[in-house]
N, C-alpha and C positions, 0 to 999 in steps of 0.2 A: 504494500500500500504506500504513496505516494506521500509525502509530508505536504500540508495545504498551507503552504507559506503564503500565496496569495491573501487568504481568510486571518491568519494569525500578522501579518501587516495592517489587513485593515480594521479587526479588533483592535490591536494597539493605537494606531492612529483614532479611533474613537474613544477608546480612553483616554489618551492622552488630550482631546479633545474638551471631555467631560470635566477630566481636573483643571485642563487651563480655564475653562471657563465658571467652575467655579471658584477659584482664585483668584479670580479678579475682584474688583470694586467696585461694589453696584454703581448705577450711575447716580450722577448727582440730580434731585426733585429739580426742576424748572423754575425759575421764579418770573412771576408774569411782568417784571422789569426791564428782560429781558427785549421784550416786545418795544417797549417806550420810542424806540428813535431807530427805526424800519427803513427811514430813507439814508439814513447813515450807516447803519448796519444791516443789511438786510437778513432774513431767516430763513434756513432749507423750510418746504414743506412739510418732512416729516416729523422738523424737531415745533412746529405747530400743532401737527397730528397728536401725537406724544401728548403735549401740553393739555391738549383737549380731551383725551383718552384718559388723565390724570385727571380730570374733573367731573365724572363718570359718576363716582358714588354721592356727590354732592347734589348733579343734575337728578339723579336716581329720586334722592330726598326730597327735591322740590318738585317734583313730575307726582310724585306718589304721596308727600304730603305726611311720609310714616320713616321712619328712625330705622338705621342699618339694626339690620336683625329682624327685621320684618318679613314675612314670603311677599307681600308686595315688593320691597327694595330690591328682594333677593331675584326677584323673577327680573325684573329690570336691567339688573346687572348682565344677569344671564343672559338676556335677549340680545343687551348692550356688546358684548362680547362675542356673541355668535354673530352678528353685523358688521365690527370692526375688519375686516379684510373685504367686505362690500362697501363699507364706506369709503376705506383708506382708497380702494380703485377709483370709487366715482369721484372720489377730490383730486388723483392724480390725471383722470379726465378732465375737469373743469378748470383747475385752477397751473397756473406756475411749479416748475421747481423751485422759483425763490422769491419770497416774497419782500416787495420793498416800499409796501404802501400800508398805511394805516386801514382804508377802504376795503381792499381784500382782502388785506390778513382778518377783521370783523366778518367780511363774508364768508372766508375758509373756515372760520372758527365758529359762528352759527349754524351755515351748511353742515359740518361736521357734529356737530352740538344735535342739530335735528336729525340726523342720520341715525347716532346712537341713541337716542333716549329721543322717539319719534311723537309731535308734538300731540298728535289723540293722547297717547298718557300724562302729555303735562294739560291736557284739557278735562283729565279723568271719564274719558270716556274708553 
């Protein structure tokens, strides 16, 4: 029988994979100051993505009206999260990879706000 070197490489390269990435340092929260001065600095799309993805159980709270711990909040979240790679596409349809206006970045970030957490449940219907 044959030694499966190919298979025992690419095990190892996924562990070592696995370690390096848990090794690292989370990333650092977002601070929405960041945003402040867009035509000076502008922002990749997805670190707006991100940003708005991080506000997720907040939108949750005020869509539903009830406190993390909730199966309303939780179902929210949920839905929130199985959308997120629909969402992220249809913004990388509509909008820039980089954003340098006050104007869009407010339309990529409501667009995306309503995408996740879709505005029937903050109407409670």
């Amino acid at each position: 029988m044959k030694f499966p070197a190919a298979t025992v490489i690419l095990v190892s390269a996924a562990l070592g994979f696995v370690i390096w990435d848990q090794t690292r340092e989370p990333p650092v929260p977002l601070d929405a100051n960041r945003f402040a001065n867009l035509a000076a600095q502008p922002v990749e799309r997805g670190t707006i993505l991100n940003w708005v993805i991080e506000q997720v159980p907040r939108l949750c709270q005020e869509a539903t009206g009830l406190a993390e711990g909730s199966s309303e909040h939780a179902d929210c979240l949920e839905s929130s999260e199985s959308r997120e790679p629909t969402c992220r596409r249809a913004m990388a349809d509509q909008f820039p990879g980089m954003i340098g206006s006050a104007q869009v970045f407010r339309n990529l970030a409501v667009t995306m706000m309503d995408c996740l957490v879709q505005q029937s449940r903050m109407l409670g219907n």
